[in-house]
N, C-alpha and C positions, 0 to 999 in steps of 0.2 A: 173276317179279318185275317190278311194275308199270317202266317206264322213263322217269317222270315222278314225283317222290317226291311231289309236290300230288296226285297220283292217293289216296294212304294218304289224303288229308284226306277225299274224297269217300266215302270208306268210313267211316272213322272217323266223320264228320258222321251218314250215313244209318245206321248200328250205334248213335250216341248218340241220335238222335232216337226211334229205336226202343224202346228202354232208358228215354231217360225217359218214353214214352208207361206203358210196364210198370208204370215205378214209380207213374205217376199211378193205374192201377187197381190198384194193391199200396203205398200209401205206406206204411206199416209193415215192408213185408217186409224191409228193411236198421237194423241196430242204431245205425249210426255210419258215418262216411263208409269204412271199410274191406269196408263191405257194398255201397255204392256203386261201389265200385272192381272190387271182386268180380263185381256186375252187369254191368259194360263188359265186364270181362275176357272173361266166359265166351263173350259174342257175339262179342269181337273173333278169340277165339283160334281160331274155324273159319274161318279165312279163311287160307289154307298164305303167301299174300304177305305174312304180318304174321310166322309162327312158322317160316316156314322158316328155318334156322340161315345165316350169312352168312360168308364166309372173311377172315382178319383179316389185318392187316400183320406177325404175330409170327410165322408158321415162315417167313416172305423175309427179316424185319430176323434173324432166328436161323437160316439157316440151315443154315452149318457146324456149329452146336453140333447140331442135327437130323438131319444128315449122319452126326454120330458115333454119336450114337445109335442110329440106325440100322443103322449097320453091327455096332456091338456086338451090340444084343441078334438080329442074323439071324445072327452068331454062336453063337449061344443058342437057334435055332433059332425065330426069334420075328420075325414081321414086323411094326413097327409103324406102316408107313405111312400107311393109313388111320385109325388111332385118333390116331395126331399131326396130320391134317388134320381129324379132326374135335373134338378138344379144344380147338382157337383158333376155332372160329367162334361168332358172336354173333346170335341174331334179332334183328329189329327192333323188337318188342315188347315193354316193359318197364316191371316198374314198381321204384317206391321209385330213382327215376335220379340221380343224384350230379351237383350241381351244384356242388360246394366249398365250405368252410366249414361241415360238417356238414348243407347243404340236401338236400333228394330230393326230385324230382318227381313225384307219385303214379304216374301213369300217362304213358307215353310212348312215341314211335317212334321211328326211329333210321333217317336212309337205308342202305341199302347197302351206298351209294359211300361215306359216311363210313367206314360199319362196316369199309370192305376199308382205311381206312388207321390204325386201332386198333394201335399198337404195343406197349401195356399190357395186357395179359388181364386180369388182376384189378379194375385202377381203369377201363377202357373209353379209356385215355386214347390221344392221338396222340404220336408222336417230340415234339411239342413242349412234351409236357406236362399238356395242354389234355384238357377231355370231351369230348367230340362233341355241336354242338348240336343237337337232337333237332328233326325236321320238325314233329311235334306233341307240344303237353306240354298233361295235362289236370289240373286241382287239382281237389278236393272238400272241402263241408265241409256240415256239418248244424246242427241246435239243438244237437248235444252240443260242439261246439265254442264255442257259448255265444252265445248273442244278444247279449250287451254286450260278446264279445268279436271279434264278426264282421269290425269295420273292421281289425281288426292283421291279423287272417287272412287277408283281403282285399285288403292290404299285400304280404304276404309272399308271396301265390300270385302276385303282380304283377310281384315281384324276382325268384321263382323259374323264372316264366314267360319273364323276359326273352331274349331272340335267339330264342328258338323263334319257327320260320316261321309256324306256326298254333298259338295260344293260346286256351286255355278254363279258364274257372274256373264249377265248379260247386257252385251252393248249393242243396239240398233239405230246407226247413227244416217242422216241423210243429207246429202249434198247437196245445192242447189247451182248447183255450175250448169250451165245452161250448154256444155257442149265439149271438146275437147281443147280448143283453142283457147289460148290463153287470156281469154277477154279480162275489162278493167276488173281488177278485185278480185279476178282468178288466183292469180299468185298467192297470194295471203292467203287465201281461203285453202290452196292445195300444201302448204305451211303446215296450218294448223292440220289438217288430211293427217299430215304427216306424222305431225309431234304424237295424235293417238293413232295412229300403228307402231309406233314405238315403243306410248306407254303400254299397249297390247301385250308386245314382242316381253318388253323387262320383266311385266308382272307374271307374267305366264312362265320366265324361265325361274325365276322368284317363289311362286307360290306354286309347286308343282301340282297341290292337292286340288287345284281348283279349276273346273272345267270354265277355261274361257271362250265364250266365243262373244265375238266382234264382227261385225256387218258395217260392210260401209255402202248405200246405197247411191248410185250415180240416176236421178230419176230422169231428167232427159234423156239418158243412154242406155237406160232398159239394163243397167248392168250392177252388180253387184260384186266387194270385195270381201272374201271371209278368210277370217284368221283359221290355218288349217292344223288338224294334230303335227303336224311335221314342223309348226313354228315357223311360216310362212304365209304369206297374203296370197291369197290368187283372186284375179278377175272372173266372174259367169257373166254370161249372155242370159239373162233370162227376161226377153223380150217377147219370145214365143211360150216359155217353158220354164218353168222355176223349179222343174227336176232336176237340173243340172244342180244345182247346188246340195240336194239332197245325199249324195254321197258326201262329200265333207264335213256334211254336219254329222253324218251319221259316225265319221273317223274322230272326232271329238266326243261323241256321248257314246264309243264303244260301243254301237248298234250294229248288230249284224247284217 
């Protein structure tokens, strides 16, 4: 277990970078942003520092009542020492995470050290009440969330994101314009284009803490728009090559 919880970010950064390189030569391959999340998952969860299970505040704050238990059922011929210490522990890695007031974080991590002071097993909460704020919390969102409705979105992953140490809100959105000419239903459709690089552009000078990054895919045209650390959109060609994009992403997750 890494001994520095910014350690999880350098992983998590080089696993997402990786993932959205995938998705650039597979943009299709995810239905909605639960396919996205699905994506991270499956790279994050070979990594034993993210799913090793973690021991909680609940059989120390309980445990007289664990005491008794104990002793009964080895009365009963039944030892349950080990199945009580491993029924309160928690990984680090989680999704759908419970911010209050019916919010949840798509995708998140959890230190440890918070994890070991967890006195709530079911809500993850501390003796005072409280969730554990999570070292990284990651949002996603796609066109199915709606291009005119991207800035609430973008809103909301900003409030949900808040006190996490390291914050990302991810948008993988895809066009379906079949070329560069302005055919019927183009217009509108490069409108709304619009309206989210803008809500990109606001939120991103707004919420400085939060690594955004925005993809806009042109799949007829093999090409790709990312919102860059410098707070500008740029065009890639990745028709041949979806390395071309990997620098920019890398100027967003401060990857060397």
């Amino acid at each position: 277990m890494p001994d520095n919880p910014h350690r999880f970010a350098a992983l998590v950064e080089s696993e997402l970078l990786a993932f959205l390189l995938e998705t650039a030569r597979f943009p299709l391959s995810h239905f909605s942003e639960k396919g996205l999340q699905l994506g991270l998952l499956a790279r994050l969860t070979t990594h034993d520092e993210l799913m090793t299970p973690v021991p909680t505040n609940v059989t120390q704050k309980y445990s007289s009542y664990f005491d008794n238990i104990r002793e009964e059922e080895q009365s009963n011929g039944r030892d349950l020492s080990q199945c009580l210490d491993n029924s309160y522990r928690i990984r680090p890695l989680q999704l759908e995470y419970g911010r209050g007031g019916s919010r949840r974080i798509d995708l998140c991590v959890l230190d440890p050290a918070d994890i070991q002071q967890i006195s709530k097993e079911l809500s993850f909460k501390t003796r005072d009440g409280q969730y554990v704020v999570p070292v990284i919390g990651v949002e996603f969102g796609t066109e199915k969330t709606g291009w005119n409705e991207m800035a609430k979105h973008l809103s909301k992953d900003a409030e949900k994101l808040d006190q996490c140490r390291h914050r990302y809100s991810i948008s993988v959105m895809r066009s379906d314009n079949k070329g560069r000419r302005s055919l019927k239903g183009h217009k509108r459709k490069d409108e709304t284009i619009d309206k989210f690089r803008r809500a990109i552009e606001e939120h991103a000078r707004q919420f400085t803490r939060v690594k955004w990054i925005g993809l806009i895919f042109h799949l007829a045209l093999g090409e790709v728009e990312c919102f860059t650390s410098s707070g500008s959109w740029q065009r890639y060609d990745i028709s041949n090559d979806v390395d071309s994009l990997a620098d920019p992403l890398r100027g967003i997750l401060d990857l060397a």
